[in-house]
C-alpha positions in Angstrom: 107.5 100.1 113.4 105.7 102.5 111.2 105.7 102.0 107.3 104.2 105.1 105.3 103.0 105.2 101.5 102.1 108.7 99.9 100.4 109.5 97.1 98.6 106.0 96.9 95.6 107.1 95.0 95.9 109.4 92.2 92.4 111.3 92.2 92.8 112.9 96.0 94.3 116.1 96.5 96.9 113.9 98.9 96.4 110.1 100.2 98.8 107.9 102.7 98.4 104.4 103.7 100.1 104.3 107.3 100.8 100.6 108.7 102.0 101.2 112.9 102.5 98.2 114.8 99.8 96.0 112.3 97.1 98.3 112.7 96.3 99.6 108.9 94.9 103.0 107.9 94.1 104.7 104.7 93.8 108.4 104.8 92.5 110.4 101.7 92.3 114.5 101.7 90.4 116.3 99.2 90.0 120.0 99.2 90.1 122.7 99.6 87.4 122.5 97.4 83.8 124.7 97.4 80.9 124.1 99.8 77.3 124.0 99.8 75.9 127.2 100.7 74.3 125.9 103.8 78.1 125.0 105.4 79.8 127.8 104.1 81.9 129.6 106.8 83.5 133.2 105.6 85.7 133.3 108.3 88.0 129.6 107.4 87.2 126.5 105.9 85.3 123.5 106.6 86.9 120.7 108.2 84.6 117.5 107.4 86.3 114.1 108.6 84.3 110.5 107.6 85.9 107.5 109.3 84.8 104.3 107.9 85.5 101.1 109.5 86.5 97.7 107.8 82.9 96.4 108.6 79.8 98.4 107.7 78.1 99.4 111.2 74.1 100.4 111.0 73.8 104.3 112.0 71.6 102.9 114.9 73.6 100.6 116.3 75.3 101.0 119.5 78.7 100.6 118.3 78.2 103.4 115.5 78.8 105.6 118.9 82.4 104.6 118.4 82.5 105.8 114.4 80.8 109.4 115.8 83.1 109.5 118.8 86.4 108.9 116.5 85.4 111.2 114.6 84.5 114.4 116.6 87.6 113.6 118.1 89.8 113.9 115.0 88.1 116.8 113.6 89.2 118.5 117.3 92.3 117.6 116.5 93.0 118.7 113.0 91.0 121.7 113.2 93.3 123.2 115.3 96.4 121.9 113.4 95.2 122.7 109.4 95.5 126.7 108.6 91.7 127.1 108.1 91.8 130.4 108.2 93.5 130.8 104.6 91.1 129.0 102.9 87.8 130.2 103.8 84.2 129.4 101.7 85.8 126.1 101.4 85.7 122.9 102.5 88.8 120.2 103.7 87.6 116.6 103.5 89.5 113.7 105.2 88.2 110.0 104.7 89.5 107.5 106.4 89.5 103.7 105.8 90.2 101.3 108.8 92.2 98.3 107.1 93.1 96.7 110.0 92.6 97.4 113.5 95.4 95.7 116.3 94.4 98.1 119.2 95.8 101.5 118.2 94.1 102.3 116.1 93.4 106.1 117.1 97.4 107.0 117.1 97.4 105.2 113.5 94.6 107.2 111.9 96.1 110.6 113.1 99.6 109.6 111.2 98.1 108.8 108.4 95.7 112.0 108.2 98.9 114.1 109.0 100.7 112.0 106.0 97.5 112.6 103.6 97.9 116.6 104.5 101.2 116.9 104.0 100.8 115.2 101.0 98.3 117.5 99.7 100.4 120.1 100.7 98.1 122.0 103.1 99.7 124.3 105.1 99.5 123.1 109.1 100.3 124.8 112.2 102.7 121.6 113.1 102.9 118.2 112.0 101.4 116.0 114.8 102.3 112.6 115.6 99.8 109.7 117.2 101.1 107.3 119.6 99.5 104.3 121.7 101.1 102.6 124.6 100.2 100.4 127.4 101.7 100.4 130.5 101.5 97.0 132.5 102.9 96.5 136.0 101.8 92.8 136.5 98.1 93.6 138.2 96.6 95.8 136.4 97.2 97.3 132.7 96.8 101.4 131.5 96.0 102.2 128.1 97.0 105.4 126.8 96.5 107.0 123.2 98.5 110.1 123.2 98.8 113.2 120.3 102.2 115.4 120.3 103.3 117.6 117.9 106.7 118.0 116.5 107.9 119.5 119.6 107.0 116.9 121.6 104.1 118.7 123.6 101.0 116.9 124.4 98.2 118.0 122.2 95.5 115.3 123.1 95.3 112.5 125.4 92.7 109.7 125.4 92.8 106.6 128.5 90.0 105.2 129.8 92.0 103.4 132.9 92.5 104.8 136.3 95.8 106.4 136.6 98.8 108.2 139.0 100.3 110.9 138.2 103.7 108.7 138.4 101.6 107.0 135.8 100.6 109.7 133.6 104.5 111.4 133.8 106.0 107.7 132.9 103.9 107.4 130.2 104.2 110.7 128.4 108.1 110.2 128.9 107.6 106.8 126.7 104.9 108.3 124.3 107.3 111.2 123.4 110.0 108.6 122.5 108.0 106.7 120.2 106.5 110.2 118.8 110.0 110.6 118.0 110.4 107.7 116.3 107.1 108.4 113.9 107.9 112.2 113.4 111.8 110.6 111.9 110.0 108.2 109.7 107.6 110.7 108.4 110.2 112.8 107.7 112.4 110.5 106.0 109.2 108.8 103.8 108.3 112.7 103.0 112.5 114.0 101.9 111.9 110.2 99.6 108.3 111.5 98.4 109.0 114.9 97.2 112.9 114.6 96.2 113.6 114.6 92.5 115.5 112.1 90.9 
């Protein structure tokens, strides 16, 4: 079950709070706002993405690989799905505050940066959903954290399991369903967010 909140905090450009299967996310978008000289691209805009997690990690511990890693992998993601190109010599930043984290954490933080865009209103090439599912057949268990847009194609795919292709083919099959499921709820938290009483 997915429960969505827009517009949560009233000095970003668009914030959602995204609660999927007790794993908690804040997303907050600012922009597009001017750059520093130094980072200025002529050709599109900046996309800058901070992920913070509930506890503070040192930048030289080894699990701070995991904050860098999340983040390179988001910025991928939503480079290619925010318009950059009509905002150039400007700069698009996401934060994003773990709340909670229940194991999918991934598929969580990309619904709520898609809510937070969409509540900004920055034009996309698609709304993409985030979904997480396991597959276990009794010996061994497959973790998969899959991205689709909103016609159910496979953007990104993250398992770190050993895996079929029966496996892979079962498990996009399922992931689609549940991307389904998030893309209706979006939709139906953004027709309650921007309809006038």
């Amino acid at each position: 079950m997915t429960l969505i909140t827009f517009n949560n905090l009233s000095k970003a450009d668009g914030s959602a709070l995204v609660d999927q299967d007790d794993n908690i996310v804040q997303a907050i978008v600012y922009g597009p706002v001017d750059i520093n000289q130094s980072k200025i691209n002529y050709e599109e805009a900046v996309v800058e993405i901070l992920f913070k997690t509930k506890v503070s990690i040192p930048s030289n511990s080894p699990s701070f690989d995991y904050v860098r890693e999340m983040e390179n992998l988001l910025k991928c993601i939503f480079k290619e799905v925010i318009l950059t190109r009509l905002h150039p010599r400007t700069c698009i930043s996401i934060m994003v505050q773990e709340i909670h984290n229940n194991g999918s954490l991934l598929s969580t933080t990309v619904n709520a940066i898609t809510c937070a865009l969409i509540d900004a209103g920055l034009p996309m090439r698609c709304p993409v959903a985030g979904v997480s599912l396991q597959l276990d057949d009794g010996a061994t268990k497959r973790e998969f954290d899959f991205v689709f847009d909103n016609k159910m194609d496979l953007i990104s795919m993250i398992t770190r399991s050993f895996i079929t292709n029966e496996d892979l083919d079962k498990a996009i099959e399922i992931g689609q369903t549940k991307a389904k499921e998030v893309f209706d709820t979006i939709r139906e938290k953004v027709r309650e967010r921007f309809t006038c009483n």
